[in-house]
C-alpha positions in Angstrom: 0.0 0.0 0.0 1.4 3.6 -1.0 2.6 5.8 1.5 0.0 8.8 1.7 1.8 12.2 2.0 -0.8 14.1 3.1 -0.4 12.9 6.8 2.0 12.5 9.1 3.0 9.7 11.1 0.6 10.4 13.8 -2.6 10.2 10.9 -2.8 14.1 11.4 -3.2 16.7 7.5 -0.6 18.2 6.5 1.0 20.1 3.5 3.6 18.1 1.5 6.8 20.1 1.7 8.0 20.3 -1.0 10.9 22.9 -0.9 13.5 20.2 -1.4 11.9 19.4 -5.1 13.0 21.4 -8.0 11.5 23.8 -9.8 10.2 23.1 -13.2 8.0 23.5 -15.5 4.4 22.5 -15.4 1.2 22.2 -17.3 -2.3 20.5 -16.7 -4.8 20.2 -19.2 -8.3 19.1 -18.4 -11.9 19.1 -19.8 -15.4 18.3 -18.7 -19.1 18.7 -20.3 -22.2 20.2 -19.8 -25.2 18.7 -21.5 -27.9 21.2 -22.4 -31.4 21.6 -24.2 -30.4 22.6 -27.5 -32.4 25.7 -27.1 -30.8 27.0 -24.1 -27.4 26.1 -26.7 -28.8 28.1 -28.9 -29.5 31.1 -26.6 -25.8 31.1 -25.2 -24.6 31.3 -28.9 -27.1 34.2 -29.6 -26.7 36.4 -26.4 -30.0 35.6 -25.3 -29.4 35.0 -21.4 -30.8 37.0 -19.4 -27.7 37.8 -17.6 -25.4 38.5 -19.6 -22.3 36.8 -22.0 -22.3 33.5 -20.6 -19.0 32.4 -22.0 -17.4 35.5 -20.9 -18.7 35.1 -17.9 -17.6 31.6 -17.5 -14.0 31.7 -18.8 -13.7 35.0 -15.9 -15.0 32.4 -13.4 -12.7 29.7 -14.1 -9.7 32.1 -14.7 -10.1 33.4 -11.5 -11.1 29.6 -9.6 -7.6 28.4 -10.7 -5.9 31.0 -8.8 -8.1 30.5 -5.9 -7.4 26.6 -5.8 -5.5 26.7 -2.6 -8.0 28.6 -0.8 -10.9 26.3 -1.6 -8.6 22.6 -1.6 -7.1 22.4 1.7 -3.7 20.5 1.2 -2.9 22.5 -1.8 0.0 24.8 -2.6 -0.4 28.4 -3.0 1.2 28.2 -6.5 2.5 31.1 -8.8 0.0 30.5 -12.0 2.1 31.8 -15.1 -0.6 30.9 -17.5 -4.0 30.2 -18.0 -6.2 28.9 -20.9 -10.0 28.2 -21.2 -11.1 26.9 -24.1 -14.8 26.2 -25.2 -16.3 23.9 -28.1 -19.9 22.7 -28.6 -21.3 19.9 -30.9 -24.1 22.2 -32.0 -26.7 20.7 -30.9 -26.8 20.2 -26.7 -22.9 20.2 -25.1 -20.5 22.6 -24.4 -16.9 21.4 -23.6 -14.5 23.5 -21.3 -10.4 23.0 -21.7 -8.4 24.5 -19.1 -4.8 24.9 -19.6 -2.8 25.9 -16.8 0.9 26.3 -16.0 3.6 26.9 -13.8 7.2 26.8 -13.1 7.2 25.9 -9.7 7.8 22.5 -7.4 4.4 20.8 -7.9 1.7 20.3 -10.0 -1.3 22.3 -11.5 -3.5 19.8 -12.0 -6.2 20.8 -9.2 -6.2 24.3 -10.6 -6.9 22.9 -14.0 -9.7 20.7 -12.7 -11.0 23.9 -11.3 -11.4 25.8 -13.5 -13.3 23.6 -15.4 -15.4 23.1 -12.8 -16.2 26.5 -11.9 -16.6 27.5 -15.5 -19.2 24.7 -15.9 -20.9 26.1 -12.8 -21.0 29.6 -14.0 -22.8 28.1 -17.1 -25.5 26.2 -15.4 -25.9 29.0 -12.9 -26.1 31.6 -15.7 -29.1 29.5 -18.1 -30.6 28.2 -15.0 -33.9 30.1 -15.4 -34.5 28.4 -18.8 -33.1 25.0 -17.9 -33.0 23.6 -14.6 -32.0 19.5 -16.1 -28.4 20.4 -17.4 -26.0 17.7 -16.7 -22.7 18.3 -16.0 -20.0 15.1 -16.5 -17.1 14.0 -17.7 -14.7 16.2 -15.8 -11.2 14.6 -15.6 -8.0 15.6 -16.4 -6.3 14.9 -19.7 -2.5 15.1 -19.3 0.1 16.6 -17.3 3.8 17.4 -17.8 6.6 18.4 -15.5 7.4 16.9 -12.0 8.7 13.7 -10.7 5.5 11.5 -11.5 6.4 12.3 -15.4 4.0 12.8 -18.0 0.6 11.7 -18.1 -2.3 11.6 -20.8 -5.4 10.2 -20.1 -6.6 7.3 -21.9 -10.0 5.2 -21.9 -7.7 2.4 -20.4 -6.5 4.8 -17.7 -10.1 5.9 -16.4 -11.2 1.7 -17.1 -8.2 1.2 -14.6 -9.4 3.4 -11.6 -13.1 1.7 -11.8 -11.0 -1.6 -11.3 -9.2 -0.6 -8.6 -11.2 2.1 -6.8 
């Protein structure tokens, strides 16, 4: 069984220290969905919401959730964010996709502020088209691939996510 870092030997939290690790350079990449009426689509893509530019909005939210990550995730670094991407794509009829792209040059990971961010800018979404439809779905958040750090490089694969069902 692994070793988990984020207690000490006594079973109390604590922050991973992690000044003895180098500094490097670091990127996350996730995505996740929100499934929609097509309608309320529609809308989004029209300016019709009520309150206001929803993708604007949304890509404001999830700019500013990544760099609030370690006051909302407890055992998380306060980490200097050097970049920050979010990305949206739809398949025209009922889904929007957010990408977040974040990076760092710093001693550990971005990955948590990536999932984030997508997070928050699917919330933002739901909570701006609410009024008009209350049975959005939001799924597939996960992240996609990471670079930089001891642990290596990591993409996400359909066998990856079949492998974590497996062994939970």
């Amino acid at each position: 069984m692994e070793k988990l870092t984020h207690f000490d030997r006594r079973g109390r939290a604590r922050i991973v220290d992690v000044t003895a690790k180098s500094m490097t350079q670091r990127i996350a990449v996730a995505t996740g969905r929100i499934h929609m009426k097509s309608v309320t689509l529609q809308r989004i893509y029209k300016d019709r919401i009520k309150k206001g530019d929803v993708l604007a909005t949304a890509q404001l939210a999830a700019i500013m959730a990544a760099k609030q990550t370690s006051n909302l995730v407890p055992m998380c670094h306060l980490i200097p964010l050097t970049g920050i991407d979010i990305h949206f794509s739809n398949n025209d009829q009922d889904t929007i996709t957010v990408t977040s792209v974040v990076k760092t040059k710093y001693m550990t990971g971005v990955e948590i502020e990536a999932l984030n961010a997508v997070q928050i800018a699917l919330l933002t979404i739901y909570d701006m088209c609410k009024a008009i439809d209350r049975g959005m779905e939001i799924s597939n958040v996960h992240l996609v691939e990471k670079s930089g750090g001891k642990s290596g490089h990591f993409v996400f694969t359909k066998s990856s996510a079949e492998a974590v069902k497996q062994n939970p």
